[in-house]
C-alpha positions as CSV (number, residue, x, y, z in Angstrom):
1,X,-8.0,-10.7,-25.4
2,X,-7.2,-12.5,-22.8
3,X,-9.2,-12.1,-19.1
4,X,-5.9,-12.0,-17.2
5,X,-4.4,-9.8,-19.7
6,X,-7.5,-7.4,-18.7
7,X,-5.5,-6.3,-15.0
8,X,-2.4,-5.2,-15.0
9,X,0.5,-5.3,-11.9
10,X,3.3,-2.9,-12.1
11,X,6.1,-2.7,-10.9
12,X,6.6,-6.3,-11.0
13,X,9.1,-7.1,-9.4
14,X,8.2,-4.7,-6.7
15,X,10.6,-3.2,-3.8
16,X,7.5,-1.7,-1.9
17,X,4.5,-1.0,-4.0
18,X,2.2,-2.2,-6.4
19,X,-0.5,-0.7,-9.1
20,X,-3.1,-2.3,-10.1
21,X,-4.8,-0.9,-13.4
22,X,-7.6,-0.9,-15.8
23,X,-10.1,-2.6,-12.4
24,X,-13.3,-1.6,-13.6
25,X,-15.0,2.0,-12.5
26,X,-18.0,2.3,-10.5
27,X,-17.8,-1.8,-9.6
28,X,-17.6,-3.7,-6.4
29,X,-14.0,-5.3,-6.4
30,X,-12.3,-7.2,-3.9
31,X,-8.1,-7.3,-3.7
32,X,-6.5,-10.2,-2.0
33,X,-2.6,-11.0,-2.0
34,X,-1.5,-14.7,-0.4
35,X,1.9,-15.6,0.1
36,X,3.9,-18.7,-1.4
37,X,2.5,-20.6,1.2
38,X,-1.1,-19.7,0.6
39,X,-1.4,-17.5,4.0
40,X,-3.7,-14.3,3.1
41,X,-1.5,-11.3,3.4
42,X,-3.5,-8.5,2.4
43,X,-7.1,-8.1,1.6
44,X,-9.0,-5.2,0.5
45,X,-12.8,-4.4,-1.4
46,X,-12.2,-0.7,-2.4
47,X,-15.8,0.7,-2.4
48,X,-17.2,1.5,-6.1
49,X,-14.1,3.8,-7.5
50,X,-13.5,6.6,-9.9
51,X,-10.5,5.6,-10.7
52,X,-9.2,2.5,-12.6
53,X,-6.0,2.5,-10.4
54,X,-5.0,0.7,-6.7
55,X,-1.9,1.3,-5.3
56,X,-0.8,-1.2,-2.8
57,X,1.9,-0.3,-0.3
58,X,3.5,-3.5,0.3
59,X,6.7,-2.6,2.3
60,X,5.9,-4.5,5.3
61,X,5.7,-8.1,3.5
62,X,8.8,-10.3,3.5
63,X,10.6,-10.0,-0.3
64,X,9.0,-13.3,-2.4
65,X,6.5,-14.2,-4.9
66,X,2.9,-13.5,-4.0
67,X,-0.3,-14.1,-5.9
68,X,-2.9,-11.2,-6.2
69,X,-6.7,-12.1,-6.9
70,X,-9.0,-9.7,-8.1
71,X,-13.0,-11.4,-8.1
72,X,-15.3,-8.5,-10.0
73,X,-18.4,-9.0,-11.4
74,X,-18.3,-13.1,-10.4
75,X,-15.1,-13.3,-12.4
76,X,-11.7,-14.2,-10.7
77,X,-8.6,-13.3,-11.9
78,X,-5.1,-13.6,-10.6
79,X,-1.4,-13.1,-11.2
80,X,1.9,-13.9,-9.6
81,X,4.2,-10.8,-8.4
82,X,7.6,-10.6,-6.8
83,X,8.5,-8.4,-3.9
84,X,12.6,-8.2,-4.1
């Protein structure tokens, strides 16, 4: 499998929020969005979770394509998204 394949985004293409799944329980994580032009939008380290789930309200941002990175356990992984 695939490490990217590990995260999932959904909806994607978004109108206003975002889930992130399967992030790892009970683990340090930190959540960071940047914008086409590489300007940090959105930054987050949830504190060691229950749950394997983040919901990001993004309804504020500008509709375009964004990249999400998620760095857990000294591993960095990120996707592209679209906010229409």
């Amino acid at each position: 499998i695939e490490k990217n394949s590990i995260i999932v985004i959904f909806p994607n293409p978004t109108t206003g929020q975002i889930t992130l799944s399967n992030l790892p329980k009970n683990e340090a994580v930190k959540i960071t969005i940047y914008n086409i032009l590489g300007n940090r939008v959105y930054e987050a380290e949830p504190a060691k979770q229950q749950s394997a789930n983040w919901r990001i309200d993004l309804s504020d941002l500008p509709n375009g394509m964004y990249m999400i990175t998620v760095k857990m356990n000294n591993e960095l992984i990120s996707k592209k998204f679209i906010k229409l």
